[in-house]
C-alpha positions in Angstrom: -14.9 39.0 39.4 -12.2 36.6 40.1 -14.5 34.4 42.3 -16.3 34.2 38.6 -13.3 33.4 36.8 -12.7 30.7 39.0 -16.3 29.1 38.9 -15.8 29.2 35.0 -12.2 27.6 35.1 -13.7 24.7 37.1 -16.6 24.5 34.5 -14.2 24.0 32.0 -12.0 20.9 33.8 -15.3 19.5 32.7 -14.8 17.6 29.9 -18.7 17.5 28.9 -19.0 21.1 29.4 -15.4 21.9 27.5 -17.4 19.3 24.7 -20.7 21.0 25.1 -18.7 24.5 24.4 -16.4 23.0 21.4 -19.7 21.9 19.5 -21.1 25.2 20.2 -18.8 26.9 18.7 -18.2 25.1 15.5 -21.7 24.4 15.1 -22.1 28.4 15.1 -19.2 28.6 13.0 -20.7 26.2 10.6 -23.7 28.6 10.2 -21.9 31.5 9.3 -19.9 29.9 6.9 -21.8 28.9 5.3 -24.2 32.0 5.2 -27.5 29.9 6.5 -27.6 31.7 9.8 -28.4 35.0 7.6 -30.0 33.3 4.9 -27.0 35.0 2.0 -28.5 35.0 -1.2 -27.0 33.3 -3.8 -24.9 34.7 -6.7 -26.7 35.5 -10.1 -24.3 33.2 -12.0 -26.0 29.6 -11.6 -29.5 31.4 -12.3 -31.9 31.8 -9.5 -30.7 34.7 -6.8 -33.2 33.7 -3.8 -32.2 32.1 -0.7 -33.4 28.3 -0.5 -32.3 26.3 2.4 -32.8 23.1 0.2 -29.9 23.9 -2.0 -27.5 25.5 0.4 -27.8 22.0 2.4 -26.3 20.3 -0.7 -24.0 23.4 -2.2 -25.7 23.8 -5.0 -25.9 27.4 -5.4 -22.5 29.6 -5.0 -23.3 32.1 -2.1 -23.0 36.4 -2.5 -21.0 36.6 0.8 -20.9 33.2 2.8 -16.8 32.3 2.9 -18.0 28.5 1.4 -20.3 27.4 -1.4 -19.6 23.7 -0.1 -23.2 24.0 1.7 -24.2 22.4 4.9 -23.5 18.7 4.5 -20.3 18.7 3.3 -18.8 21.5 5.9 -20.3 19.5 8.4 -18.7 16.5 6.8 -15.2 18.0 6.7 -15.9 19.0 10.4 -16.4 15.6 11.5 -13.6 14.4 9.8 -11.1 16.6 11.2 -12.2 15.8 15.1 -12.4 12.4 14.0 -8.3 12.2 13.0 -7.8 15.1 16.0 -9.5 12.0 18.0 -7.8 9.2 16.9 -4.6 10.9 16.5 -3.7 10.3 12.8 -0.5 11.8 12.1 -0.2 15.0 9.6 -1.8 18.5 8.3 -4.6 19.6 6.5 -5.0 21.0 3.0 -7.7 21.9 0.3 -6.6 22.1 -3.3 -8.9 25.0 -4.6 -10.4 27.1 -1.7 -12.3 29.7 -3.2 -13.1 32.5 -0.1 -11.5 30.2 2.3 -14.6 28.7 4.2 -13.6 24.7 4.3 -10.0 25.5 5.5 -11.1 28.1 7.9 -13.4 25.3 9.6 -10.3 22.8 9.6 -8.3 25.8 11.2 -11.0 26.3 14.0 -11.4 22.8 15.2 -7.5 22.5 15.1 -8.3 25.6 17.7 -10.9 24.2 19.5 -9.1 21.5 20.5 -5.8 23.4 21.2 -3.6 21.3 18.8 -0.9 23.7 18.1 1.2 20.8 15.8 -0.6 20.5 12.7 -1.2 23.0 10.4 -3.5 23.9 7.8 -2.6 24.1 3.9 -4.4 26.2 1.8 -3.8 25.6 -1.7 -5.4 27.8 -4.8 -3.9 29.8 -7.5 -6.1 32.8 -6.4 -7.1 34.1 -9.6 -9.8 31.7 -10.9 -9.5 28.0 -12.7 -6.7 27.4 -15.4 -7.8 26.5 -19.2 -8.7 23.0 -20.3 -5.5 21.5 -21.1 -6.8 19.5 -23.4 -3.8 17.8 -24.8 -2.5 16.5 -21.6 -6.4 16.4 -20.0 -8.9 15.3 -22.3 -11.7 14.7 -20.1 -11.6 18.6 -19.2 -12.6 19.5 -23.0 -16.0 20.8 -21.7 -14.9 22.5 -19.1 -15.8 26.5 -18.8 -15.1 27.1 -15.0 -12.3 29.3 -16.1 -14.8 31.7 -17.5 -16.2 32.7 -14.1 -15.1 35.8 -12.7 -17.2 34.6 -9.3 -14.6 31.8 -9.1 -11.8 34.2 -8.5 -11.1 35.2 -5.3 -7.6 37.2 -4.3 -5.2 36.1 -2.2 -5.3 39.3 0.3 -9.3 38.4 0.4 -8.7 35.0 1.6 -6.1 36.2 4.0 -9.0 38.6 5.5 -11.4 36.3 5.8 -9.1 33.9 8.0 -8.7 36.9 10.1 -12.8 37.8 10.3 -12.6 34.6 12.8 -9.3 35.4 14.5 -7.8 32.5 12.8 -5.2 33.8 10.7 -1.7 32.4 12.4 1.0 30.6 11.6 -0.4 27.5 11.6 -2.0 28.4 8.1 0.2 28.1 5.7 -0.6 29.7 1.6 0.4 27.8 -1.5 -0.2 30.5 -4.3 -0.3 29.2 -7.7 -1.3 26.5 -10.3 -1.6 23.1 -8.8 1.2 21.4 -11.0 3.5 24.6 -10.1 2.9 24.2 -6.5 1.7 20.6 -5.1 4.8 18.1 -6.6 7.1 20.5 -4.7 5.1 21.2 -1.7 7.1 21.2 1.5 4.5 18.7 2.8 5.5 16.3 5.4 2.9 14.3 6.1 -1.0 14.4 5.8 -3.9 13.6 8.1 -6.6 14.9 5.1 -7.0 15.8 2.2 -9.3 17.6 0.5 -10.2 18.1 -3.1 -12.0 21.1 -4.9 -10.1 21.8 -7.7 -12.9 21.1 -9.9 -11.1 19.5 -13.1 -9.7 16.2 -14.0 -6.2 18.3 -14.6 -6.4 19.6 -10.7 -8.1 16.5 -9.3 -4.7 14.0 -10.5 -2.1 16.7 -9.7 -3.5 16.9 -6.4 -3.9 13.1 -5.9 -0.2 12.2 -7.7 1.3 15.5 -5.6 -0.2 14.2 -2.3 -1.4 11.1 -1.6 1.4 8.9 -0.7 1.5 11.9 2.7 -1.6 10.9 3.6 -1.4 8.8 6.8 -3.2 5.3 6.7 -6.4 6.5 8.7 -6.3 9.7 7.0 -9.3 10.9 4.4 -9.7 12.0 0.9 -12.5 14.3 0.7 -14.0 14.8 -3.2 -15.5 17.9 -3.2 -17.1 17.5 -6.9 -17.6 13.7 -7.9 -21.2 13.8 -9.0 -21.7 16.6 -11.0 -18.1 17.3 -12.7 -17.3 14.3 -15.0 -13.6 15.1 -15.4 -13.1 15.1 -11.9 -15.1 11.6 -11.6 -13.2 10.1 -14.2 -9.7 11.2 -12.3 -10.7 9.7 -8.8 -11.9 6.8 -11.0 -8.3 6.5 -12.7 -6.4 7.3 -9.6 -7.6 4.7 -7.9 -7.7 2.2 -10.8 -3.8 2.5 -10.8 -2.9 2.3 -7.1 -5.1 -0.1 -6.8 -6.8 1.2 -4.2 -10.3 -0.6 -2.8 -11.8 1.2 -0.6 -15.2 2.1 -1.1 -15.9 5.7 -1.6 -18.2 7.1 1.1 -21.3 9.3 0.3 -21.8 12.9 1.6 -24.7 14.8 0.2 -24.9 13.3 -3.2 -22.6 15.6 -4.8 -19.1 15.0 -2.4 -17.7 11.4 -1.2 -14.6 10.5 0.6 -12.5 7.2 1.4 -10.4 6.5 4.5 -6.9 5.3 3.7 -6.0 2.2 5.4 -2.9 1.1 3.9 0.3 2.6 3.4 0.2 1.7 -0.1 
């Protein structure tokens, strides 16, 4: 036994083979959460409730039991862009503003574990009981809105907590901020940031999250949009946001629904 255990130490020095076994493992991990590698059935809410690998690519269906409804491109998108900061050692956490079952953060979580960084953690940022009501005095462009109808859209805290700890990934290096965005992300004690992600579905949670958080992000860090293309209010804040910092870099496409930008200024 130990003559195995040594063999497999010496493997491991390797860094191909310690590569070869990271992208194994997240790979896998991106199947489950996503629920392709069981082919999970979507919820009844959005209308059809049959499995089609088409859709779940994009995340355009909300899965019965996968921990993400991002679907396959935009996990794998988030994935890349956390080894890519891990790689090239951008300063600063991780957070998602609205989480739903925990999926996206739970990847971020895993690759900070598969590559044994112990110094960042992972914010995970969602009032835990659904989507607020349109504000529509302060946020106008949410007047259509009926997100907060969805029962499916609210997922308790505890649940979230469990499903961290499915993957042995529940630790202190994930941190809970329970609450409404503009109760939670201006006080946030939030240091610095090496990505952001956004999936708060509304203009309201879009420009809290943005106004709350960017000027953490480190230059090099990303700004994930999880809903840019089919949620108008949250176009129109990333388009007004970035109007008023002036901001010019071009916004990257995912799938056709997500896009991101890399930061490369301090400003």
């Amino acid at each position: 036994m130990k003559s195995v255990l040594t063999t497999l130490g010496q493997r491991l020095t390797n860094s191909a083979e310690l590569q070869r076994l990271r992208d194994s493992y997240l790979s896998l991990l991106e199947s489950c959460l996503t629920g392709i590698i069981y082919e999970d059935k979507p919820l009844k809410a959005l209308g059809s409730e049959i499995y089609d690998a088409s859709i779940r690519e994009v995340g355009r269906d909300w899965p019965s039991k996968a921990h993400t409804m991002i679907g396959v491109k935009r996990l794998a998108n988030l994935r890349r862009l956390s080894e890519d900061v891990v790689a090239n050692d951008i300063p600063g956490d991780f957070i998602e503003t609205g989480v739903w079952r925990g999926g996206a953060c739970i990847m971020m979580r895993a690759v900070l574990h598969a590559y044994r960084i112990t110094n960042r953690r992972v914010w995970v940022a969602d009032s835990f009981q659904g989507l607020p009501a349109p504000d529509i005095e302060h946020y106008p462009a949410d007047r259509d809105s009926d997100y907060h109808t969805f029962e499916e859209l609210s997922i308790p805290f505890e649940s979230v907590k469990r499903n961290f700890a499915k993957y042995d990934l529940l630790d202190d290096q994930v941190v809970f901020l329970k609450g409404w965005f503009k109760d939670t992300l201006p006080l946030a004690p939030i240091e610095r940031l090496a990505l952001l992600r956004l999936d708060g579905d509304l203009y309201e949670s879009t420009i809290i999250a943005l106004n709350s958080l960017y000027d953490k992000l480190s230059p090099g860090g990303y700004v994930i949009v999880d809903d840019y293309h089919v949620v108008p209010g949250c176009k129109a804040a990333i388009g007004d946001f970035l109007a008023e910092r002036k901001i010019s870099s071009g916004l990257s496409e995912i799938d056709g629904v997500g896009v991101f930008w890399q930061k490369t200024s301090v400003g």
